[in-house]
N, C-alpha and C positions, 0 to 999 in steps of 0.2 A: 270328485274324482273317484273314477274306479276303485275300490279295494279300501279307501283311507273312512275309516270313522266320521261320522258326522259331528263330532266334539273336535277333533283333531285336525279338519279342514275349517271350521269356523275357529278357532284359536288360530291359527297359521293365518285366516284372511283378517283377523282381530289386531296381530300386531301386525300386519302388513298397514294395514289402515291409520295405527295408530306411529308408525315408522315414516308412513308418506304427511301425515298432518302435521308431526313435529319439526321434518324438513321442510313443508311448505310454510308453516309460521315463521322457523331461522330464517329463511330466503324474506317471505315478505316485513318479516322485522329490521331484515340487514336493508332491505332497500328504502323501507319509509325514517328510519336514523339517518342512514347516508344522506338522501333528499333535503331531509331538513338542515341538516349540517350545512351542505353544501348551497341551499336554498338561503341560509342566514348569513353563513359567509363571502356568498358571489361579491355584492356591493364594497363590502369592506376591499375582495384581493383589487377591484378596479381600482379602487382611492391609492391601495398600494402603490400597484404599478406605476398610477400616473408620478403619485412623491417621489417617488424615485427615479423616474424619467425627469423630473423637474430639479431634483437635487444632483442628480449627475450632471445637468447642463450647467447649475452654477458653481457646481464643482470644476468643472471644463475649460467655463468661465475664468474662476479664480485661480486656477493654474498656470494658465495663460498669463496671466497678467504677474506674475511672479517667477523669480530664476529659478531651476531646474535642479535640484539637490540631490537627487540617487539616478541615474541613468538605467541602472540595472533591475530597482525593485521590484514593476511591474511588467520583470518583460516574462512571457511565461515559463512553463516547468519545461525543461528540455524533452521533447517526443520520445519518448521510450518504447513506444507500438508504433512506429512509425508505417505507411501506409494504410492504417485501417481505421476504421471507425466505432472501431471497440475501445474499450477502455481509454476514454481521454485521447481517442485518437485523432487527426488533425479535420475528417469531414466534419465532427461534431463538434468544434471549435465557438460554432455561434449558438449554441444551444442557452436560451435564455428564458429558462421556465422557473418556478421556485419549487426550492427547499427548505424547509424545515427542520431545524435543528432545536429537538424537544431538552429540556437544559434549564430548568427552573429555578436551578442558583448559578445562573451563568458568571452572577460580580462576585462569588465566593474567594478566587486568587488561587485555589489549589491546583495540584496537578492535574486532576480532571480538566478545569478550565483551559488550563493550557493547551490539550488536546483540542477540548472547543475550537478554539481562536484559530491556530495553525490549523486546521483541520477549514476552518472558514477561509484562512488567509489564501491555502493551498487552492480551493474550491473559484477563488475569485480571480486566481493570476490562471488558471488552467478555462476556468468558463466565464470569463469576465461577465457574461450579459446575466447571467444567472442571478438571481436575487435569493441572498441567504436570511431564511428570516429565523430567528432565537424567540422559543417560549421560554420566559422566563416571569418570574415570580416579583424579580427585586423593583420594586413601585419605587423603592425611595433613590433611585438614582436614574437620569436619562439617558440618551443616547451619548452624547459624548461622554459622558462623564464617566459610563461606562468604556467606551474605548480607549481615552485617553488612560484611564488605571491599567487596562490590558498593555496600552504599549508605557505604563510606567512600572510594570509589574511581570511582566513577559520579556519588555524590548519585541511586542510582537504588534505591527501596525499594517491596520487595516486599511481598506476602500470606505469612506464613509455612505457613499451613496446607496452603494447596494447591501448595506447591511441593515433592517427591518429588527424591532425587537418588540413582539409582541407580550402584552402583559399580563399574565394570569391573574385571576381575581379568587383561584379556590388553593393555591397550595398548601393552607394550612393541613390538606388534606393526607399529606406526603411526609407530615414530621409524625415522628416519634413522639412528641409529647400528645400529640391527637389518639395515640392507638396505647395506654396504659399497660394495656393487654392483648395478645396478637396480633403483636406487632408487627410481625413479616405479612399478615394476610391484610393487616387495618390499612399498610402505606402501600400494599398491590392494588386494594379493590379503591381507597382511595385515588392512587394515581390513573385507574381508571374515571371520574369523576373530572378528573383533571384532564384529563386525555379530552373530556367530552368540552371541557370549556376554550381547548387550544383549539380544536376542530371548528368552533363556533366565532372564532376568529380569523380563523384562515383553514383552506386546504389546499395543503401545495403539492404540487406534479410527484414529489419525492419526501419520504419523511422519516429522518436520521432521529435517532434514540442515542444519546449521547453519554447521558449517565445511570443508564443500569435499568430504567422504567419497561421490563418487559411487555406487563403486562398492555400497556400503554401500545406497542406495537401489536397487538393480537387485538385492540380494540377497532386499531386502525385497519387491519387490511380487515376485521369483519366487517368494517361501514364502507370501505372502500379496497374491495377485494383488489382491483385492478391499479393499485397505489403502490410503485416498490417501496420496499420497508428497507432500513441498514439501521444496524447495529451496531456500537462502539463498545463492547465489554470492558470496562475496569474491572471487575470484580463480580464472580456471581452471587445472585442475593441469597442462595443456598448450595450448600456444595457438602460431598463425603464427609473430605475435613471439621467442618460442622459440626455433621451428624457424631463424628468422631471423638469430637472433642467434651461433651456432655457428659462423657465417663472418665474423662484424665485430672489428675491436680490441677487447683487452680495455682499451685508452684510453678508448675511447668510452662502459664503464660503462653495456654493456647488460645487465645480471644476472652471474652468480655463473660461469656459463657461455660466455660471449664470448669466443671464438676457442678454441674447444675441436671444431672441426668439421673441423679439417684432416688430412691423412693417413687411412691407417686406420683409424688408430682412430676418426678424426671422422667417417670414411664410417660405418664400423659403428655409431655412436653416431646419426647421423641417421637413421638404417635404422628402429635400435630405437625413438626416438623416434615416426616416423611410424606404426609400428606399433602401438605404444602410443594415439596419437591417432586414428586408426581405432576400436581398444578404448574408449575415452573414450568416444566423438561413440557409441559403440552402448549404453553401460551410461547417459549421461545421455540418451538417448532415451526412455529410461523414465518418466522422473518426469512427475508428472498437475501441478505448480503450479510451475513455474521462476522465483526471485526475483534479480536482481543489483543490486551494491551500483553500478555507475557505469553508463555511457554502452559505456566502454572493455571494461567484462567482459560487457555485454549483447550487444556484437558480433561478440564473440568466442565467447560461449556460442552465442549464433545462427546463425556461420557451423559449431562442429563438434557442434550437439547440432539442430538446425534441423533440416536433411534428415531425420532418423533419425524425430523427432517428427512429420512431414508422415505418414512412411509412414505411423507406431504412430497418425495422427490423433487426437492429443493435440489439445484444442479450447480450449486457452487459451495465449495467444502467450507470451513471455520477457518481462517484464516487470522497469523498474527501480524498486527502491525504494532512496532514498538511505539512506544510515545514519542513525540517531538520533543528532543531537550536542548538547551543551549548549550551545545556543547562548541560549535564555533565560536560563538561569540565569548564561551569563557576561558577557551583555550588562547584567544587572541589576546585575552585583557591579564593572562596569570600565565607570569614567568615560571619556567621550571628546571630550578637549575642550581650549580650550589649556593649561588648566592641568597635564592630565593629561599634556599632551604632553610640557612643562618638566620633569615630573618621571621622565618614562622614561628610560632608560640605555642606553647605545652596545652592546646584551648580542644574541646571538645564542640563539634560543632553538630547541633539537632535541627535540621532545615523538616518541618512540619505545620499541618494546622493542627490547633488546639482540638483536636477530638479523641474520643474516647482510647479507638480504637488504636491511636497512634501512641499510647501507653507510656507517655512523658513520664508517670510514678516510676518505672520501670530502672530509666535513666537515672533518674536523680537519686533514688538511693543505690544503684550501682556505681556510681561516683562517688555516693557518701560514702562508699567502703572501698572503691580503689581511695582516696584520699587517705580512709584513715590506715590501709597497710600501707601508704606510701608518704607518712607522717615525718619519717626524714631524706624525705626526697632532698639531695643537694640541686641549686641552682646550678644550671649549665650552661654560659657562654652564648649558644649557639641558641638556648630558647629559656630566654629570660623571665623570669617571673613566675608564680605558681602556675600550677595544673587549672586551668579556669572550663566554666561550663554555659556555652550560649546555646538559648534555645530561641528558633524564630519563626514564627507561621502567623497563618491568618485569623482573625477573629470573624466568623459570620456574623452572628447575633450573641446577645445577652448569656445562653449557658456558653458559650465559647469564653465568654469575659468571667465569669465566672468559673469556668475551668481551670482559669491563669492565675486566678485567684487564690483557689485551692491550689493549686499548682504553688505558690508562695508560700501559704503555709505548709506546705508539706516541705518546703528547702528548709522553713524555718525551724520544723522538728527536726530534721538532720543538719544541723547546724550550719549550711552553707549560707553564708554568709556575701553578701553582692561582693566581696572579692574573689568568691568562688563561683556566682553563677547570674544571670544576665536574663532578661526577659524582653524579646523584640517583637511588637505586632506589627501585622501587617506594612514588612520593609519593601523598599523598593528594589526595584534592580540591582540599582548603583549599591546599595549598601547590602547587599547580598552578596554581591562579588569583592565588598572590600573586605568580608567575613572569609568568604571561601579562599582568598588569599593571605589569610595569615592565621587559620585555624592549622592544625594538624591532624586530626581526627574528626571523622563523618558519622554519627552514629543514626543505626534506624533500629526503633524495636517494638516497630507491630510485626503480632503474629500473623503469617502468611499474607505480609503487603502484597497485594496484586502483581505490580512493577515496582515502582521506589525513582523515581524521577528524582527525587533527590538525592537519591546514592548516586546515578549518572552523575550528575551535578556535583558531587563531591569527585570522583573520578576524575571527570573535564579537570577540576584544579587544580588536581595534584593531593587531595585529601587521600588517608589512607583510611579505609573502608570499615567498622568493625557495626554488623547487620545482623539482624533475629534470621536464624538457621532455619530459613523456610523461605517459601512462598517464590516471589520473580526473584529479589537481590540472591536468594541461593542457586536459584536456577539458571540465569539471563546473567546475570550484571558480575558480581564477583564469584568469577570464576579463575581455573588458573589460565593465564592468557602467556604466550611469547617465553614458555619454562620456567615459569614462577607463579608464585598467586598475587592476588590484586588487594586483597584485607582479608580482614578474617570474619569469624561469625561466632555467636553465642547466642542464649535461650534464658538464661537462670542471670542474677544479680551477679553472683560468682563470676561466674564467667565470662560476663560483661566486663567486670573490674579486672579481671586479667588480660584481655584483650588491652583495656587502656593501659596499662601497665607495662605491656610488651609493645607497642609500637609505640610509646615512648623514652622506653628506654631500649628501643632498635641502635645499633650502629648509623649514622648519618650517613653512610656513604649506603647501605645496605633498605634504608627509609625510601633514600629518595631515587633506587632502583625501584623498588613496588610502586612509589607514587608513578615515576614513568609507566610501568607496566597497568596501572589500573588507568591513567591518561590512556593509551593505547585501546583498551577493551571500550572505553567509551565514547571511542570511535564511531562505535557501529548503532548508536543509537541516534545519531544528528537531524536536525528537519527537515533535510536533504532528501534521507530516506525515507521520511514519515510520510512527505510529501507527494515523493514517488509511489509508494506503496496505497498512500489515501486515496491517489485518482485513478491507478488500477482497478480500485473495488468500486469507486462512487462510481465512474465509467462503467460501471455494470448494470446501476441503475438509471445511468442516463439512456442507455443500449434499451435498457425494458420501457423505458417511457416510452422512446422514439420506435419500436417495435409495437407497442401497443396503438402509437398512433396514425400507424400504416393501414 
């Protein structure tokens, strides 16, 4: 060019050179992955298809020949877009392609799963022909065996035909004990790994990210750009709060990590962190449909995955859908009333799985010290018997049994004694709801729980609420509802023990107002809604399929 240096124009055609080679390698690297994937996977989706064309027919079959027991459960989601064929709308009614729902501990029993399930249940009664197929990890359980826990563990029952569960062979990839040491980047670039072994089993039309695998979606639309992606946010794998908490007491029971930020080492470890979130906020800029379970993960997903999706003009906002709880079904089975009242007991009730994060130590010595300033509590008529403390959740694997372990000895240092406190694994339904009707208090005390599907849960029964002063249950769940409030909240052992201390020794008549009022707010969390709001957003990916296939 006229005028420009001859240094100056061979540098400018140097990186142009070297800017168009690196793009041509991403393009012919994203095409020859995708190919193979999808070249190793073809055979295997045929075999699918047809089992389940064959299992639906003996399903069909076997119906038939048997009397008729719910008239209503698979009739579908009532039309809420009526006339169109967006969102779950009435033309796309026969759309029968598959989905993918990535979900590696799908038989875990936590509230995550729950989601899973209703979220599949919803997917099957709205697109019956649809085949939903689960990657998941758990080899040692099959198909039924998996479903039946779901509907003895949820009360939530599926289609057996059209539900596919494919088996991963690499999750080791995705625990924590795999990664010693960076650990948020060891289970990203791992569940990449794993992204790569579910792809080699199947690739389906649509492919849902269920428990938090961002990464996992950014692998997927680079190998198959033209694949809508959706998201279900529980909880982001890095957020402010986080970075936040590196510099506060670990008194104050801000996560697992609280005052871990100091010295060198804390510098280095913020460093890593930030960089990591950077990483995040670009691999979740990808996804075409973003779903979060609260208030508290939608703002957080928005402030570090937002920007990245303005640039990528993603054209559908982050959007909350609450979890699916059973709140019908426990509003139906738990009276609430004075009699009911009379008959509840002074009992604290911790609906959780055994993890870390769910901060069971927390609980247990904030009871050892409400107990011991309430050392001459008199017995009361109306709720007989000491102050008692049930805890009940799921055990995955071996450190979970070992965490209930330690969990025992630590009751056993603070002297509670099985007249004071209670250990249930992996309960059922049934015995969950015979807990949530005659406990009186609901406690949760992880810091910044996502949502709390189990405070709903305690809500639906009439529990009254007392929740760690963060995260969804301070945002979402107890609030004040109808001129009152619905429970209370604390952060410190203190605090905690005063809470139990004042809504047990509430007025009865003045108790089982709030229990009404916190029954009332958890209203608005039912399947009803989840399910409505699910096929809103998955209608948006069935829209881009059937757009794409025009």
């Amino acid at each position: 060019m006229p005028g420009m240096p001859a240094f100056s124009w061979t540098l400018a055609n140097s990186i142009l050179i070297i800017s168009l080679s690196a793009l041509i390698s991403k393009l012919l690297l994203q095409a020859v992955v995708g190919w193979y994937l999808r070249r190793r996977a073809s055979s295997r989706k045929i075999t699918i298809l047809a089992r389940v064309k064959l299992e639906e027919a003996q399903y069909q079959l076997s119906a038939s020949q048997s009397p008729k027991t719910d008239d209503g459960e698979w009739e579908k989601v009532e039309k809420h877009t009526a006339g169109s064929a967006k969102n779950g709308g009435e033309a796309d009614d026969e759309w029968e392609g598959t989905i993918g729902f990535f979900h590696p501990f799908c038989n875990a029993g936590g509230g995550g799963e729950r989601v899973l399930w209703a979220a599949i249940k919803a997917t099957q009664k709205r697109w019956p022909k649809a085949v939903c197929c689960v990657y998941t990890g758990d080899h040692e359980a099959g198909k039924y065996e998996i479903l039946q826990r779901v509907q003895n563990r949820f009360n939530i029952e599926l289609h057996p035909p059209t539900v596919v569960f494919l088996y991963l062979s690499t999750r080791h990839y995705v625990l924590s004990s795999t990664w010693p040491h960076f650990t948020l980047l060891g289970q990203s670039l791992g569940s990449i790994v794993l992204a790569f072994d579910a792809f080699s089993l199947l690739v389906p039309d649509i492919f849902i990210d269920t428990m938090g695998y961002a990464f996992v979606l950014a692998f997927s639309k680079f190998c198959f750009p033209k694949i809508p992606t959706g998201a279900y946010v529980h909880y982001p794998t890095i957020s402010t709060d986080m970075l936040g908490s590196l510099a506060t007491s670990p008194a104050l029971g801000k996560g697992l990590n609280a005052g871990t930020g100091k010295g060198l080492r804390g510098f280095l470890k913020k460093r890593y962190w930030h960089v990591f979130a950077n990483l995040y906020s670009r691999v979740g800029g990808s996804v075409d449909i973003v779903m979060t379970n609260s208030s508290w993960t939608a703002s957080h997903i928005r402030t570090l995955w937002g920007p990245v999706r303005t640039k990528r003009r993603k054209p559908h906002a982050v959007s909350v859908v609450f979890p699916p709880c059973a709140v019908d079904d426990i509003i139906n089975a738990i009276p609430l009333n004075a009699e009911s009242e009379a008959k509840r007991e002074p009992t604290v009730l911790y609906i959780a799985q055994f993890r870390p994060e769910k901060n069971h130590s927390l609980l247990l010595r904030s009871f050892a010290r409400f107990l011991k300033s309430q050392s001459g509590l008199r017995k009361r008529e109306e709720e007989p018997g000491l102050p008692k403390l049930i805890l009940i959740g799921s055990v995955r694997d071996a450190s979970d049994a070992t965490r209930v372990y330690e969990l025992r000895l630590l009751a056993h240092e603070l002297h509670l004694t099985p007249n004071h406190i209670t250990f249930i694994t992996d309960a059922s339904f049934p015995t969950i709801l015979s807990h949530l009707a005659a406990a009186s208090v609901g406690a949760n005390c992880m810091w910044n729980e996502h949502f709390g599907i189990g405070v709903v849960e305690y809500q639906a029964a009439g529990l009254i609420p007392v929740v760690n002063d963060s995260g969804g249950p301070k945002m979402d769940i107890v609030i004040a509802w109808e001129g009152g409030e619905t429970g209370f909240k604390a952060s410190t052992e203190e605090g905690y023990a005063k809470c139990f201390a004042q809504v047990l020794g509430m007025d009865g008549e003045d108790r089982l107002e709030m229990r009404k009022r916190a029954r009332g707010r958890a209203r608005a969390f039912g399947e009803e809604e989840f399910e409505k709001r699910w096929i809103d957003e998955v209608g948006r990916l069935v829209e881009m399929v059937a757009e794409e296939r025009k």
